[in-house]
C-alpha positions as CSV (number, residue, x, y, z in Angstrom):
1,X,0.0,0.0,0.0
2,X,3.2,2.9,0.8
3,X,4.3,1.5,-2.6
4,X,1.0,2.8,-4.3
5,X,0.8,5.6,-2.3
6,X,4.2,6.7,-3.5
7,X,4.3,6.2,-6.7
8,X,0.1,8.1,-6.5
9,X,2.0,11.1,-5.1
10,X,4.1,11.0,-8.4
11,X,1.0,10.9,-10.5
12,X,-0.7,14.0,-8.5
13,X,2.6,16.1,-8.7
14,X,2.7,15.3,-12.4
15,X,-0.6,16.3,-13.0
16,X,0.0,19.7,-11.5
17,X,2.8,20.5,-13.6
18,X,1.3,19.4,-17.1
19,X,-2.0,21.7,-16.0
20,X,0.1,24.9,-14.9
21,X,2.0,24.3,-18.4
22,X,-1.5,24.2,-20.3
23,X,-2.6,27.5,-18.1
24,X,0.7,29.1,-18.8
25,X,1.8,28.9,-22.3
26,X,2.9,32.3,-23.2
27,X,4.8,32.4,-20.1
28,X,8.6,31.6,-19.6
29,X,8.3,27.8,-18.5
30,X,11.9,26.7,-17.3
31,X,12.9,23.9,-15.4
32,X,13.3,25.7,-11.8
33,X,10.0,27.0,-12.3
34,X,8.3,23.8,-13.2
35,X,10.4,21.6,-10.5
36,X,8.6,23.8,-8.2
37,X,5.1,23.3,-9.3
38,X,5.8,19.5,-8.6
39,X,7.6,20.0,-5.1
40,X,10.6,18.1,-6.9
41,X,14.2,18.9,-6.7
42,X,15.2,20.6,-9.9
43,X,18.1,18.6,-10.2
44,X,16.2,15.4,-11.0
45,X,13.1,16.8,-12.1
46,X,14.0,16.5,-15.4
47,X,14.3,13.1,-15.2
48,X,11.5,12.5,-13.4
49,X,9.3,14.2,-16.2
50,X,10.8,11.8,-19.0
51,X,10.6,9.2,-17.4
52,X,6.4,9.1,-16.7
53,X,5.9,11.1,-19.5
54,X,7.8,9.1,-22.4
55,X,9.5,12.6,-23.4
56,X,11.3,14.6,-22.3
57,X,10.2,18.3,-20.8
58,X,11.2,20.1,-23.5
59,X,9.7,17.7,-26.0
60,X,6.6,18.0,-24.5
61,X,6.4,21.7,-24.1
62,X,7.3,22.1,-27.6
63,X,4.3,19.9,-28.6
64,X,1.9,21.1,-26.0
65,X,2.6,24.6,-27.5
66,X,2.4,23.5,-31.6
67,X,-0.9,21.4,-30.5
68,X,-2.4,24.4,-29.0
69,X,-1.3,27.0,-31.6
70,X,-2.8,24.4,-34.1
71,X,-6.2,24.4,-32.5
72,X,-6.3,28.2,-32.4
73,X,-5.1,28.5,-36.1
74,X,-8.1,26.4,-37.2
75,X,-10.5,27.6,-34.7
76,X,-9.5,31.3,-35.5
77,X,-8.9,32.1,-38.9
78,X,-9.0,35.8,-38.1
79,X,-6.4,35.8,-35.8
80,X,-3.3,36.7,-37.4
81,X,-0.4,34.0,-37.1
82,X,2.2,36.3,-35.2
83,X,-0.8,36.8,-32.3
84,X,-1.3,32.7,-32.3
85,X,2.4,31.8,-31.6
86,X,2.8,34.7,-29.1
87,X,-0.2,33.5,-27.5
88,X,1.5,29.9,-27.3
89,X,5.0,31.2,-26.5
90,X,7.2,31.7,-29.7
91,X,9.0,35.1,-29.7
92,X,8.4,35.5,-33.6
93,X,6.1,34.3,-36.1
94,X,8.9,33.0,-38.0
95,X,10.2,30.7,-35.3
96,X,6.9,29.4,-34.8
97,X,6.7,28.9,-38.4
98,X,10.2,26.7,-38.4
99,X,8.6,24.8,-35.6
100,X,5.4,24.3,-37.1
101,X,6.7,22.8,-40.5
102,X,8.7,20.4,-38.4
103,X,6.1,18.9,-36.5
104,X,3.0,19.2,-39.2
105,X,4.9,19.4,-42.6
106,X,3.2,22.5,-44.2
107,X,3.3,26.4,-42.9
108,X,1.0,27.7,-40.2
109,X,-0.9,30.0,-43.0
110,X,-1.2,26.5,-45.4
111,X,-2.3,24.3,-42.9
112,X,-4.8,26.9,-41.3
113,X,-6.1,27.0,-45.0
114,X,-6.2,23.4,-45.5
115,X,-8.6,22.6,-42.5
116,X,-10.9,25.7,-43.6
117,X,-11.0,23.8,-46.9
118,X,-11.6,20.7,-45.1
119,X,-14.4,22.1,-43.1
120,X,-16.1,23.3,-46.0
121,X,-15.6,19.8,-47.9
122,X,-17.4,18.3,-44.4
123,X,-20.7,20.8,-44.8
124,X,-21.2,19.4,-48.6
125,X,-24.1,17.3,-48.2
126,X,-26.4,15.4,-50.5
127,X,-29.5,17.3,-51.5
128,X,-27.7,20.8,-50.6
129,X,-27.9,23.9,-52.8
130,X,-26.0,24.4,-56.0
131,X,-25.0,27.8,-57.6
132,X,-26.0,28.4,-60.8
133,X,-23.3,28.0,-62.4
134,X,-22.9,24.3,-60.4
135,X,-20.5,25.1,-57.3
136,X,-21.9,24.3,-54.0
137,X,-23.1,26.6,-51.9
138,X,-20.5,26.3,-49.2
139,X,-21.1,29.3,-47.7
140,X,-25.0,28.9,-47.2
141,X,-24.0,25.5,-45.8
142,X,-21.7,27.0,-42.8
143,X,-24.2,29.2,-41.9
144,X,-27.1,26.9,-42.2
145,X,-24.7,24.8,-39.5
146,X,-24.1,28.0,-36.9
147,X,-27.8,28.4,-37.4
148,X,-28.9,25.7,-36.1
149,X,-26.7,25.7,-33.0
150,X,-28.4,26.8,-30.2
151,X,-25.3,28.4,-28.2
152,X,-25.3,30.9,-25.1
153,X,-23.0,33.0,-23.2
154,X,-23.0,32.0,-19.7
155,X,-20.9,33.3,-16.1
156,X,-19.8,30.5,-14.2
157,X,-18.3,30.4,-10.7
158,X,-15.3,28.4,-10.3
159,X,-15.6,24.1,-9.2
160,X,-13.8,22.3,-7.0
161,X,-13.4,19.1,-8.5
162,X,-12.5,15.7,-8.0
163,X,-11.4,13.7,-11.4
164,X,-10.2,10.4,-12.5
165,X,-8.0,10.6,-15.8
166,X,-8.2,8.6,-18.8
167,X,-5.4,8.7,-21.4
168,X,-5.8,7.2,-24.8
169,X,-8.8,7.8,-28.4
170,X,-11.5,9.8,-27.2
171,X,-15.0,7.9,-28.0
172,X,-17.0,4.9,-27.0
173,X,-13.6,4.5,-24.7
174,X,-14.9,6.8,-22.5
175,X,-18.0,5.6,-22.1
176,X,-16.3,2.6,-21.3
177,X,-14.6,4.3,-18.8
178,X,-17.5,6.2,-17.2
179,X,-18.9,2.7,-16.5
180,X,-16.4,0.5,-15.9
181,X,-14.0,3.1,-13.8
182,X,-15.8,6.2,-12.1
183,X,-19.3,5.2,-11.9
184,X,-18.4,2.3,-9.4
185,X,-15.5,5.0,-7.9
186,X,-18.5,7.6,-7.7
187,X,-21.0,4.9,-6.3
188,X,-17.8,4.0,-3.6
189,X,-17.5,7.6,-1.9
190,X,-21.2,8.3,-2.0
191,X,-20.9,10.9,-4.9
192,X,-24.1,10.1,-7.7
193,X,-26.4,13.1,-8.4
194,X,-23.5,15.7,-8.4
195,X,-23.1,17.7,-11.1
196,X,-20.4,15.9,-13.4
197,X,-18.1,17.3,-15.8
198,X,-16.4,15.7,-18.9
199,X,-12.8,17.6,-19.3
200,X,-11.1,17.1,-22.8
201,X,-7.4,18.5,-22.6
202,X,-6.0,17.7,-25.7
203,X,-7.9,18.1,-29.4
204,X,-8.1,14.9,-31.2
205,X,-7.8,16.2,-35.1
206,X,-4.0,17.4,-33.6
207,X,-3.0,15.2,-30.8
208,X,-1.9,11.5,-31.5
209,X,-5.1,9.1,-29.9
210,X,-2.5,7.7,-27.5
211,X,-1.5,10.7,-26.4
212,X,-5.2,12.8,-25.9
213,X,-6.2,13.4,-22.2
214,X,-10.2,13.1,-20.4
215,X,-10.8,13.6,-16.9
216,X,-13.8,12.3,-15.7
217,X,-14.9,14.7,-12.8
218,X,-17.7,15.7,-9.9
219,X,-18.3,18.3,-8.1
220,X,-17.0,18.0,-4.7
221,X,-16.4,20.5,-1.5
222,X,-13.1,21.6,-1.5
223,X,-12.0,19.9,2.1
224,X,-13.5,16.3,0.1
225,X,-11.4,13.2,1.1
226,X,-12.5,9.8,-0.2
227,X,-11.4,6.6,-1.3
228,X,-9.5,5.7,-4.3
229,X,-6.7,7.3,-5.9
230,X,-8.4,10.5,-7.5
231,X,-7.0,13.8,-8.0
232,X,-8.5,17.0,-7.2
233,X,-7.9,19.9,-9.2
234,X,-10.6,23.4,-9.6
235,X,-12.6,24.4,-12.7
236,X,-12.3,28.0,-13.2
237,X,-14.6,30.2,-13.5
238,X,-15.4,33.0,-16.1
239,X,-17.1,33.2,-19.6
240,X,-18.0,30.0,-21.3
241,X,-19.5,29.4,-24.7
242,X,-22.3,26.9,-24.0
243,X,-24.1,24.4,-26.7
244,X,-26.5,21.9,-25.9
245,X,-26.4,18.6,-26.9
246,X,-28.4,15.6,-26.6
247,X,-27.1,12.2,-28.8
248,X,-24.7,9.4,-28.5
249,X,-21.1,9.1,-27.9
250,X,-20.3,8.3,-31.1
251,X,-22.0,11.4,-32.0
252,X,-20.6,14.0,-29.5
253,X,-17.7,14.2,-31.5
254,X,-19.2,16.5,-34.4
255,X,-20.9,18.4,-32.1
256,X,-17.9,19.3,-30.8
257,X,-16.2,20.1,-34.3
258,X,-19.8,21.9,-34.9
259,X,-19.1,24.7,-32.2
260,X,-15.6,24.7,-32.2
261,X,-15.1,25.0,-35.7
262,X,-18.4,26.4,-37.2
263,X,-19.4,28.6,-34.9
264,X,-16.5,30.1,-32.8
265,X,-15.0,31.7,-35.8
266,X,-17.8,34.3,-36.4
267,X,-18.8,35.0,-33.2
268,X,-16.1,37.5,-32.7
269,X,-14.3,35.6,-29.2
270,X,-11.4,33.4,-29.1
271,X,-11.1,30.7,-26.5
272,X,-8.2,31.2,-23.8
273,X,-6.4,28.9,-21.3
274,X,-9.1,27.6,-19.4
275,X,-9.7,24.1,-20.2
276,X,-12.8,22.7,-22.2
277,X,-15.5,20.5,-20.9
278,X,-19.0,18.1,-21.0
279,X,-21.3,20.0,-18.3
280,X,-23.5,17.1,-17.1
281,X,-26.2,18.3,-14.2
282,X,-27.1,16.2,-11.2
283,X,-30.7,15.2,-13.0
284,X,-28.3,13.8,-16.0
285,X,-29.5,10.4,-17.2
286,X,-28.9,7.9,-20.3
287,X,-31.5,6.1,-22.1
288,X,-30.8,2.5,-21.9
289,X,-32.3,1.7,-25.5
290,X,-30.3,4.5,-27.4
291,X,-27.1,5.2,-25.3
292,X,-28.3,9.0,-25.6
293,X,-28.2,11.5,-23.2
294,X,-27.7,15.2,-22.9
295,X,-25.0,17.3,-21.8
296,X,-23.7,21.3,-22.0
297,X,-20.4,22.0,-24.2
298,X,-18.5,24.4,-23.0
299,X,-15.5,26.3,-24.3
300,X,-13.9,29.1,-22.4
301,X,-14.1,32.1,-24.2
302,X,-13.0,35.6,-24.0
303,X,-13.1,39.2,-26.8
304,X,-10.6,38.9,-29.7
């Protein structure tokens, strides 16, 4: 039992340095700094890191910060490239640039223009409108898709949370997860009809399946102690984007593309460090035929 509890501690330590690095991109992020976070001695942090991470520190904060500039290249096509790898912690647009071929084989201006393509390629449906002169309609169909979004700007206060992580493809795995893991960990520590909250770190169309993060998290009072080895960590509060959403799993996906990608571009914000989540209310429930249920999307969002 020390043995778990040990190497747990390692895990929770961990998991505060990779969120402060997601919360602080366009901050100086150097090894002193981050050996603090985890309460680790700088001289071995760095070995420490590599070893439960599979890469080393500076690997991964060059990825996190190519992963996020990604997202925010396709999710804000208005935002000019020199703002995005500021915003991620590049000095210039240029070095970003050199960084960005390397890891995705095509400029940040080419690649942003190849998923706007894409997306437009995705809204050509059958028995859409034509042009006259036989070109679909691509813009009708974007706007046809924002349209029919029913999103709303909402305040929320900041949630203490306790989570259980999941790391591998986003999908029916984390269903699976839901029932096989936290349900019976929820059921354990006397935690069902809390408010529950799906937290995607990592954006699947960028990061390698393997790699993509979920927490699995309830609302809990910040002095909570219960059994199991969960971590605890607070959703912040703020601005959120919300979209509602009732459908399956396999289907939550698109929804997700549908107001990340459809709708935040023209709605004149830009999302910001806070992370994303599913907003699931104490009354949730599932139908047991369908799989279906219905959840809030929220992204953190904040002026342009």
């Amino acid at each position: 039992m020390a043995v778990m509890d040990s190497r747990f501690e390692y895990v929770a330590r961990m998991h505060r340095v990779v969120e402060h690095i997601d919360r602080h991109l366009d901050e100086p992020l150097d090894l002193e700094t981050l050996a603090g976070v985890a309460n680790f001695s700088s001289f071995h942090f760095h070995r420490l890191f590599s070893a439960w991470m599979g890469e080393t520190l500076g690997e991964y904060l060059r990825r996190r910060r190519l992963e996020i500039g990604a997202q925010r290249l396709a999710t804000q096509p208005r935002i000019p490239v020199l703002r995005v790898a500021l915003s991620v912690g590049f000095g210039s647009s240029e070095a970003f640039a050199r960084a960005f071929k390397a890891r995705f084989g095509s400029t940040p201006s080419s690649w942003r223009l190849a998923k706007r393509r894409n997306r437009n390629q995705l809204d050509r449906k059958p028995g859409q409108a034509f042009t006259a002169d036989g070109r679909h309609d691509e813009v009708s169909g974007i706007h046809s898709r924002e349209a029919s979004m029913d999103v709303k700007l909402i305040d929320r206060q900041p949630a203490a949370v306790a989570y259980l992580r999941h790391v591998g493809p986003y999908g029916p795995p984390i269903s699976q997860f839901w029932e096989a893991t936290v349900y019976p960990w929820l059921q354990t520590n006397n935690l069902m009809g809390r408010p529950l909250y799906g937290i995607s770190h990592d954006d699947p169309g960028i990061t390698a399946p393997e790699k993509c993060r979920y927490d699995a998290a309830v609302e809990v009072e910040p002095e909570f102690v219960g059994a199991g080895h969960y971590l605890k960590t607070t959703i912040p509060g703020g601005k959120y984007a919300a979209a509602g959403f009732r459908g399956t799993a396999a289907e939550i996906g698109d929804a997700w593309m549908d107001l990340m990608r459809n709708w935040l571009p023209g709605s004149g914000l830009q999302l910001d460090s806070r992370p994303l989540f599913e907003y699931y209310p104490p009354d949730f429930t599932v139908d047991p035929k369908t799989g279906a249920f219905e959840c809030e999307i929220c992204i953190p969002v904040t002026k342009l």
